[in-house]
C-alpha positions as CSV (number, residue, x, y, z in Angstrom):
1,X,92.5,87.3,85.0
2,X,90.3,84.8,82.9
3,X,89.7,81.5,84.0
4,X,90.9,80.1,80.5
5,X,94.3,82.2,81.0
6,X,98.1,80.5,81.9
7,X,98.3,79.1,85.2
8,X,94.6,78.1,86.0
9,X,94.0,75.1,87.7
10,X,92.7,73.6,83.9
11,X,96.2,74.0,83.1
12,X,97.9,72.6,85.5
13,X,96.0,69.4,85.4
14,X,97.1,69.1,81.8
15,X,100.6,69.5,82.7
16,X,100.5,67.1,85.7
17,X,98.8,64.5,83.1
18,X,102.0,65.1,81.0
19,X,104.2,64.1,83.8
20,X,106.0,60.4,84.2
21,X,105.2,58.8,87.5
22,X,109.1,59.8,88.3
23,X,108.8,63.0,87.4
24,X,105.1,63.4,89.5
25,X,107.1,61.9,92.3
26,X,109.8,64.1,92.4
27,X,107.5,67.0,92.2
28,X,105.3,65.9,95.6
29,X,108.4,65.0,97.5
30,X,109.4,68.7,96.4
31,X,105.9,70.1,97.7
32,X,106.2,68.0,100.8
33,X,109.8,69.5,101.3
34,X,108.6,73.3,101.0
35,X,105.9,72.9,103.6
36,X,108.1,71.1,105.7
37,X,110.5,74.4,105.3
38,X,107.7,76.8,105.0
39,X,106.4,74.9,108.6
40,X,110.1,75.0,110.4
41,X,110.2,78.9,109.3
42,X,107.4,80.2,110.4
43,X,107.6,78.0,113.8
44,X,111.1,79.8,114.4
45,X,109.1,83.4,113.8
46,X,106.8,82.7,116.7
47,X,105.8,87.1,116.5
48,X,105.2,86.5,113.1
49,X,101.4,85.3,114.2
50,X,101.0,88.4,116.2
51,X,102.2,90.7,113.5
52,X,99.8,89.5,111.3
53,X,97.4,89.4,113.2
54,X,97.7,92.7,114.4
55,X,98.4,93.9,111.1
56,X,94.7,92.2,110.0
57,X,93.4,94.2,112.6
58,X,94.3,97.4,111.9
59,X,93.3,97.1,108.5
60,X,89.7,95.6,109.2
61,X,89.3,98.8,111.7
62,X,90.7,101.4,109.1
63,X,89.2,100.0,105.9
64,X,91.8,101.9,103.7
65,X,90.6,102.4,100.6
66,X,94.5,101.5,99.3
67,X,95.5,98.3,101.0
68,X,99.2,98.4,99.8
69,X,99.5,102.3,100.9
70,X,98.5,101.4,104.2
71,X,100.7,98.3,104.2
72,X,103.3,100.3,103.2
73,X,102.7,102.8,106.3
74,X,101.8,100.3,108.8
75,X,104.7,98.1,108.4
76,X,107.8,101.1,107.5
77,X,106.2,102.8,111.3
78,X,106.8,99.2,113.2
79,X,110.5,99.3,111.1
80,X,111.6,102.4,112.6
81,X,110.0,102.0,115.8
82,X,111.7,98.6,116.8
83,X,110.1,95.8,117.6
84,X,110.3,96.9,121.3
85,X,107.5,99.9,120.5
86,X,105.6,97.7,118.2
87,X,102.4,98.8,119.1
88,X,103.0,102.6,119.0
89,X,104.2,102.2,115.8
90,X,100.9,100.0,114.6
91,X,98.6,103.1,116.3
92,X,100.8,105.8,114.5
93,X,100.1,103.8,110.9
94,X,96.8,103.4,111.6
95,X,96.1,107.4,112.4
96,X,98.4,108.1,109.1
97,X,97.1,106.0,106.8
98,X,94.2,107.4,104.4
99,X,91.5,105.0,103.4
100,X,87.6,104.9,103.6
101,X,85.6,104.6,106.4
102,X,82.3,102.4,105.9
């Protein structure tokens, strides 16, 4: 993507310079509301820290040449498993998944 392409940060300056003082204040309450709800979901998902971070593990140790492929593996293993057998299911994605080494 070039820097001079829609939806660089360029761009959106112009825009916001376009913008009443209404309409720039309706759009930072509407920010502030989605981090508030981005903030009260993941709080409610307290695993969703450990997922990821395992997740980040697994693909630092594997190095998979296709990130998405092993994704893909990684996360459909901990579906069928359960999130009881979590960890069996994040070893058996991480012996299945192809990807470089090094």
């Amino acid at each position: 993507m070039s820097e001079s392409g829609s939806g660089s940060v360029a761009d959106a300056g112009s825009v916001a310079s376009k913008l009443t003082f209404e309409e720039l204040s309706e759009l930072n309450e509407r920010k502030a509301e989605l981090r508030r709800e981005s903030n009260e979901w993941v709080a409610s998902h307290p695993e969703l820290k450990s997922v990821m971070s395992d997740f980040m593990a697994a693909l630092m140790q594997r190095k998979p040449d296709d990130v998405f492929a092993f994704a893909a593996e990684y996360f459909e293993a901990i579906a069928k498993a359960g999130a009881a057998d979590a960890e069996a299911a994040a070893a058996a994605a991480e012996g299945g998944a192809a990807g470089g080494e090094g």
